[in-house]
Every structure is written in structure tokens, then in C-alpha cells.
ZASE-606530 format. One record per residue (C-alpha): x, y, z; residue in three letters. Coordinates in steps of 0.5 Angstrom, whole numbers, plus 500, padded with zeros to 3 digits. Layout:
# ZASE-606530
XYZALA/...
# end
This chain:
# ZASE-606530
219208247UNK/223202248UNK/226198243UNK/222191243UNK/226188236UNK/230183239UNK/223180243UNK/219179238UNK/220174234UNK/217170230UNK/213165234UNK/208161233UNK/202160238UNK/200153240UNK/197153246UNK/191150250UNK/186154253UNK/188152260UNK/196154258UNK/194161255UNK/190162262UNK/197160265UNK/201165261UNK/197171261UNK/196170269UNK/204170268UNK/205176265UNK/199180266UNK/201185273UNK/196191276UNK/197198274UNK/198202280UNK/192204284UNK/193211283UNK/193211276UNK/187207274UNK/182211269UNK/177212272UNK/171206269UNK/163207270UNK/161204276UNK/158197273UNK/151194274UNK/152188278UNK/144185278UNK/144181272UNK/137178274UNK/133181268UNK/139183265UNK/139186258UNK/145188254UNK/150193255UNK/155196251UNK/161196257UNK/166198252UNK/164205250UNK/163206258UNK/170207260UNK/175212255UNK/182212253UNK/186217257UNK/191219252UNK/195223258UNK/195218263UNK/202215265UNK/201207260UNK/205207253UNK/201208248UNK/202207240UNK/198209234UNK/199203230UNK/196199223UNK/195192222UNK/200187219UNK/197181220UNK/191179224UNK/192172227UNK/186170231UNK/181173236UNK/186175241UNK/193176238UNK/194181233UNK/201183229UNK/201192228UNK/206195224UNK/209202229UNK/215206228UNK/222205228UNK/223208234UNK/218202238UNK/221197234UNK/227196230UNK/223191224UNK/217195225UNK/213190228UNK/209189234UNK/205182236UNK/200184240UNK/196180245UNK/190183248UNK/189184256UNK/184180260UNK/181176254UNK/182169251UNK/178167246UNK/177160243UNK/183157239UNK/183158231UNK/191158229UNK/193150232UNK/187146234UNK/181149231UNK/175151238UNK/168152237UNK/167160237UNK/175161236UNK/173163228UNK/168167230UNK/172171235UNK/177172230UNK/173173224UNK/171179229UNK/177182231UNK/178182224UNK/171185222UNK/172191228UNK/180193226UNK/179193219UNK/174198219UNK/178203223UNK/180209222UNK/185209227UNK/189204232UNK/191205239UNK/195200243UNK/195202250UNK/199198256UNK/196196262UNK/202200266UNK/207205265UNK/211201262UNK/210196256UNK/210189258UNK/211182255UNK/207176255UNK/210169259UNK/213167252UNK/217173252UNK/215175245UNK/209179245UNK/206186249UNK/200185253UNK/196191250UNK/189194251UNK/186195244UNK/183202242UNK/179204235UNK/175208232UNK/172208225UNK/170215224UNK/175222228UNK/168224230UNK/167217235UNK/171216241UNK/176210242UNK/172204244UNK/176199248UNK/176192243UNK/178187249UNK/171189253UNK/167188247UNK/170182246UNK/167179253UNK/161183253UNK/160179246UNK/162172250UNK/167171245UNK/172171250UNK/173167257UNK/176172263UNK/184171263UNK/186175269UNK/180179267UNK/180184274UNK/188185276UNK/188190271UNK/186197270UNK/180197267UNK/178190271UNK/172192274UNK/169194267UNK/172187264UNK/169182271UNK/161185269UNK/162185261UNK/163177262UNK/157177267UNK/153180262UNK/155176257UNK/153170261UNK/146172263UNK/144173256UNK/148167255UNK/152169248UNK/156165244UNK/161161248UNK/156163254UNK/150160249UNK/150153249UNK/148154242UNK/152150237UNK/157155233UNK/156156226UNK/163157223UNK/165150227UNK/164144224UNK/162139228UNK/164131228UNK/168126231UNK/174129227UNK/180133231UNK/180141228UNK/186143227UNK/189148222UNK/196145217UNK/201148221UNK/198145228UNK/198138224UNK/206140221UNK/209142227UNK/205135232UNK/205130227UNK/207124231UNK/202126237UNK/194125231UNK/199118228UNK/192114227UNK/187120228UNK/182123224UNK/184130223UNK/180135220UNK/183141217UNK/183147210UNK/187149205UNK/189150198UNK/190144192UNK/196145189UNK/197139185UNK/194132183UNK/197126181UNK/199118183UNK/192118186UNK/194123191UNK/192130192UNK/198136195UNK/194141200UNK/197148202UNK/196154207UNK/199159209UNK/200162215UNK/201168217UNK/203167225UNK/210164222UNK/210167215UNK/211159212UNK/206155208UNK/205148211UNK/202142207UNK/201135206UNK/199130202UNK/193126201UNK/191120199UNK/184119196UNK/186112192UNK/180110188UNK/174111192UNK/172117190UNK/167119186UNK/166123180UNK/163129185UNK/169128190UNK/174127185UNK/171134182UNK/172137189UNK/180136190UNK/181140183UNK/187144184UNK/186151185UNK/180148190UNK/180151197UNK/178145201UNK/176142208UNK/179135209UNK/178130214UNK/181124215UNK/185120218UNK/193121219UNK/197115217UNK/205114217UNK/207112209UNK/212106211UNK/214107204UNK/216115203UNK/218115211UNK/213120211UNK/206122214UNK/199123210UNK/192123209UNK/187117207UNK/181114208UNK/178121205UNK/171121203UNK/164124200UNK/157121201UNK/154125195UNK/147123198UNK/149127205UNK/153134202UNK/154136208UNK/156130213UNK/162133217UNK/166127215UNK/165129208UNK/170133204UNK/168140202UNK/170145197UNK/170152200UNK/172155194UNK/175156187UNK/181159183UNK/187159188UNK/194158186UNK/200155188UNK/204159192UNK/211157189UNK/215160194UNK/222162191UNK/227158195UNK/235158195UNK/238152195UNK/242154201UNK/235155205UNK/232149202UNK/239144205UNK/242147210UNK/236152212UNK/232151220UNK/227156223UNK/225157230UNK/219158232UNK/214157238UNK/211151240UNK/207149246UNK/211155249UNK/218153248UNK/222156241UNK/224149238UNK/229149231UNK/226146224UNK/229144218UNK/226149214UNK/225143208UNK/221139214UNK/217144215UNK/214146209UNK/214139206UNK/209137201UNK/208145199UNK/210148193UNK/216152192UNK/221154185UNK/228155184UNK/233158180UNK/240158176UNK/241151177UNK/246147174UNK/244140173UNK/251135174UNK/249128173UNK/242125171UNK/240118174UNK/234115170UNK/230108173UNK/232103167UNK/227098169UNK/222097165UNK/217093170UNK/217099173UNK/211104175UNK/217109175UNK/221107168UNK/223113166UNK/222117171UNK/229121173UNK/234124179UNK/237130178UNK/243132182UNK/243140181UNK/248145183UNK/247152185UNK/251156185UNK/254157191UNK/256150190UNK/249147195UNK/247140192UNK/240140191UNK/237134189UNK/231134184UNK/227127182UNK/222128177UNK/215123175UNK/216119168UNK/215127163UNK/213127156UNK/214133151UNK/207136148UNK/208130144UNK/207125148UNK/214122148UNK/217121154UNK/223127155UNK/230123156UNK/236125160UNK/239128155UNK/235135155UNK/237137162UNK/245134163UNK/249139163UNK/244144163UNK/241150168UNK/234150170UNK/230153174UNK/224149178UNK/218149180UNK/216143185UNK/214140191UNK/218139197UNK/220132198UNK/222126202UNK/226121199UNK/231115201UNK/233120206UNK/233127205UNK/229132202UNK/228133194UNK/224138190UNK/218133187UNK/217135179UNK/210132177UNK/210135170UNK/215137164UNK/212144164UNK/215145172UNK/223145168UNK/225151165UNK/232149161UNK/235156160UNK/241154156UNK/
# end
């Protein structure tokens, strides 16, 4: 087996359709003729078509000359693109990012596509009831995608050791969850062409003309929070609609967070609701709420940030798709531990558009929740402005220990008897913090919203 560690970083995948097209037509290359399984010769009359499980028509040969892996699931990631634990001897980090041969099923990790949820939530469905796993390459050789950080790969599985493999990438197209990506210059090409045809004449889901189920239909742009996170300028003044998990309430303002798992981060942003909300809507933005937002993107002159307003609900039209929804109960901050180091001086690199671009690691977790620890607070300034809203609030300027300044402004704080909490119960101390990620007069801050998230430990 080749070692792949260094070509399979993490990336994110943010592609149109037409530039996923492009990609795999790049990296996708025939196997030798002589080498092709054998594959049932299919049926090209489709005037009274009826469904046909081309996926169990051809086999996997496990003594043909392509690599092959037994492999597990780490993280599915969408229809098409999944990431699969495998030996050391295949990868030094244990990690295969696999994109699927001859299928490009709609988007659902950047902007969000009609049937991209259902390709995913099906690839998800087949692979988690699989009792073994086996990634296959189109050639005698593992090949990687255009962006040089993935393996093109045909997917088998089997949820019994008494079936045989059936070949994932077919049953996605015979169920028209997946439009031809250089669907006939591979092995099982003939195979691919007619579940695609089939799939047309019965007409079924991205065939159908039907709307689809998972998608939410409105004038808002789907999308998902890292999309929003990594193109913030380009949805400036669009409505955007989008899920996540409510984390924090507080100046008429809600924060939002979502993890992904393409990238291993969480994105997040804030949303404004201001005062028109009702007592319904208001109940939806509870924290530990997962929620739909839509809204428009605007930028706050104010914070030099981006975030969400114009947010609303029409009690008497519960399900308008330009409503705020709650999805579901009970979730919790994620309060990623961070080291000051990693919070200042810290950048990631990851895929956008095709091309690895560098981050501030605190720009792209901004407005999600994170902790710190063993800081040293050094100086303590308190807004002294009476007329102010912010009269009382406090900056702290903390130091780790390995010398990193990490700045930590807090909202006016009281104790559990309602007395405002002073300078004098943080200088000179260590602390540990749990806050949000901010921006502020330049730089970016831990935001402590209340006295419980400050842990004096001396």
C-alpha cells in the first residue's frame, strides 16, 4: 500500500456543481481494458422502464489487479465524500478521504441543494448498517481527485458476511441521488451509464421534478455556517438560511454554532433578533436549541464584524420557510478547549473553492464557544462611565503561561447577590474562562457574558 499521509489533509469542500464536474473529469482516468470486471450487460430500453437493482449486477473481484481496503467510518461528510479509518501502512494518520467514482450528488457541506441532504442522509443510512467496508480504485494504482487531497474510490459494503458487496456509487445513481460525473470512462462504466438512465425514465428524486422533502424552499440562499464563515463578504445584504446550535443569549442578540466535521472546527456567528420577536419566536432561540435561521447578512459598523438580522416568526404560518424553526432540544455549548497560543497566533489551512487558503484560527471559529486555562490576569480596565450601557463592564488582559496575551472582556457581572463583581476579584489572579470568540477594536477577545463562565483558582 502507498503511504497517502501527506496528501490528505484536511480540507474543506466547497465546490459548485459544475466545479465538482470538472474536478473529477481531472482526476478520473480509465482502468486498462483488460482488466475490467466483467459487468452484466445492461438493458438499454427504458420505454416501460421498471426499476432494476444494477448495484448487485456487477461483483467486487477481490483478485483483480485495483487496490483495495477494508476500511470503517470516520466521518461521513455528504453524499459523495466520506472519511474512512484504514491502517497505518495505508496512512500514516489513519485516514482515508474518500470521494466516490462516477457520482456527484447534490451539495449539502457549503450551499445547501435540493436532494443533497437526502443523498447524504443515504450514504449515511447504507454505510452505518454495514458489516464490512471495502474501497476499491478505478485502476491498479490509488488515484487522487483534482484537489490532490482525496482518493477516488468505488465503495462496497455488505451488512451481513452471508450477502455479497453491493457497489454504493451504482445505488446512488440507479436511485437518482447522483448526476454522471465521468460516469462511463471507468471500470464499471457501462453499469453507471444505464442506472442513470433508469433512474431518469422512472424519473426519481433529483430526476423527479418533485420538490424535495429535506430541502427548505424560499427566497433565502441554504447554506451551511462554515460556507457562511469561510464567503462572508460574497452573501453581504443576502438572505441566507442556515442550522446550527444556540449557545448564548444576551444584548438582544442570539450566538449560533455548528460543527463540522470536513474540518474538525466549529463555525458560528451571531444573530441579532432585536425587539421584534414574539414570546413564540423569542422561545425558539433558547439556548440548547438546534434551530433554522434565515436571515439577512449585514455588516456591524460597530463591532467590524459580520451578523445576522431581520430574523422572524409568523406565529399564525408555522411553517413559512422564511420562519425561524426549532429543529430540536437539549444541545450544549461545545466550549472547545483552546491554547492561548493557538487563540493569537494560531492559522489553519483548509480547501475553498479548490484552493488551500490560510485562516487565523480565532477569524474562523469567531462567535463559537471556547474555554481557556491557567491565566494570569495582569491589568483590569473597567468602563468608569456612568451614562454608559457598558458602566462596569471590564477588559482583562491575561497572561498564559508561556508569555501569550490573551485579551478577555467581560459584560457588566454581578455575584449571586446581584452586586456588581469589581476589579478587585480577578487582578493578580489565575482563571480559567469559558467564553465566545470576539472581535473587538481590532483584535480578537474571549467574550464572558456572565460571572459563572470566570473560574478564579487562587
Amino acid at each position: 500500500m502507498i503511504n497517502i499521509s501527506l496528501m490528505l489533509k484536511k480540507k474543506i469542500r466547497l465546490f459548485t456543481c459544475g466545479a465538482l464536474c470538472l474536478a473529477v473529469l481531472a482526476g478520473c482516468g480509465g482502468g486498462s481494458n483488460a482488466d475490467k470486471n466483467a459487468e452484466t450487460t445492461p438493458g438499454a430500453e427504458q420505454a416501460n422502464a421498471e426499476y432494476v437493482d444494477y448495484a448487485s449486477s456487477i461483483t467486487l473481484d477481490l483478485n483483480s489487479s485495483t487496490k483495495k481496503q477494508e476500511v470503517t467510518v470516520k466521518t461521513f461528510v455528504d453524499g459523495d465524500t466520506t472519511h474512512f479509518n484504514v491502517p497505518a501502512n495505508v496512512s500514516s494518520d489513519g485516514l482515508l478521504k474518500a470521494r466516490y467514482i462516477a457520482v456527484n450528488t447534490p451539495e449539502s457541506t457549503g450551499k445547501i441543494e435540493e436532494y443533497g441532504k437526502t443523498a447524504s442522509n443515504f450514504t449515511k443510512e447504507k454505510l452505518s448498517s454495514a458489516t464490512s467496508i471495502i474501497v476499491e480504485s478505478d485502476t491498479n494504482e490509488w488515484n487522487m481527485d483534482s484537489t490532490g487531497g482525496r482518493l477516488l474510490v468505488w465503495v462496497w459494503y455488505r451488512t451481513s458476511d452471508t450477502e455479497e458487496y453491493r457497489n454504493l456509487n451504482i445505488e446512488l445513481l440507479q436511485n437518482g441521488l447522483a448526476i454522471a460525473s465521468s460516469s462511463a470512462n471507468n471500470r464499471y462504466g457501462l453499469t453507471a451509464v444505464a442506472a442513470i438512465d433508469n433512474a431518469k425514465a422512472l424519473k426519481l428524486n433529483i430526476y423527479s421534478g418533485q420538490k424535495d422533502p429535506n430541502f427548505f424552499y424560499g427566497d433565502a440562499v441554504e447554506l451551511t455556517l462554515n460556507e457562511l464563515r469561510t464567503h462572508t463578504s460574497d452573501y453581504s445584504g443576502m438572505k441566507v438560511a442556515f442550522e446550527g446550535v444556540i449557545t448564548r443569549n444576551g444584548d438582544n442578540s442570539v450566538y449560533i454554532e455548528e460543527y463540522d466535521e470536513e474540518t474538525g472546527l466549529y463555525y458560528g456567528i451571531m444573530v441579532y433578533y432585536g425587539f421584534g420577536l414574539n414570546g413564540s419566536g423569542l422561545s425558539i432561540l433558547s439556548v440548547g436549541n438546534r434551530v433554522r435561521i434565515v436571515g439577512t447578512l449585514q455588516y456591524y459598523e460597530t463591532g467590524g464584524t459580520y451578523q445576522i438580522a431581520g430574523v422572524s416568526y409568523r406565529e399564525m404560518k408555522p411553517n413559512d420557510p422564511g420562519n425561524i424553526q426549532k429543529l430540536g432540544e437539549g444541545y450544549s455549548p461545545a466550549y472547545v478547549e483552546t491554547s492561548a497560543d493557538t487563540f493569537v497566533n494560531g492559522t489553519v489551512k483548509i480547501e475553498v473553492d479548490g484552493e488551500e487558503k490560510e485562516f487565523d484560527y480565532a477569524f474562523l471559529t469567531l462567535d463559537t464557544t471556547i474555554s481557556m486555562k491557567d491565566l494570569k490576569v495582569k491589568d483590569v480596565y473597567t468602563t468608569s462611565n456612568k451614562e454608559s450601557s457598558s458602566y462596569g463592564a471590564m477588559t482583562l488582559t491575561c497572561e498564559a503561561e508561556d508569555g501569550t496575551v490573551v485579551t478577555v472582556r467581560t459584560n457588566v457581572l454581578f455575584d449571586e447577590n446581584k452586586n456588581m463583581i469589581t476589579e478587585d476579584a480577578y487582578l493578580g489572579k489565575n482563571i480559567d474562562v469559558k467564553g465566545l470568540v470576539a472581535y473587538f477594536s481590532g483584535s480578537y477577545q474571549i467574550k464572558v457574558l456572565t460571572a459563572s463562565d470566570i473560574t478564579v483558582n487562587n
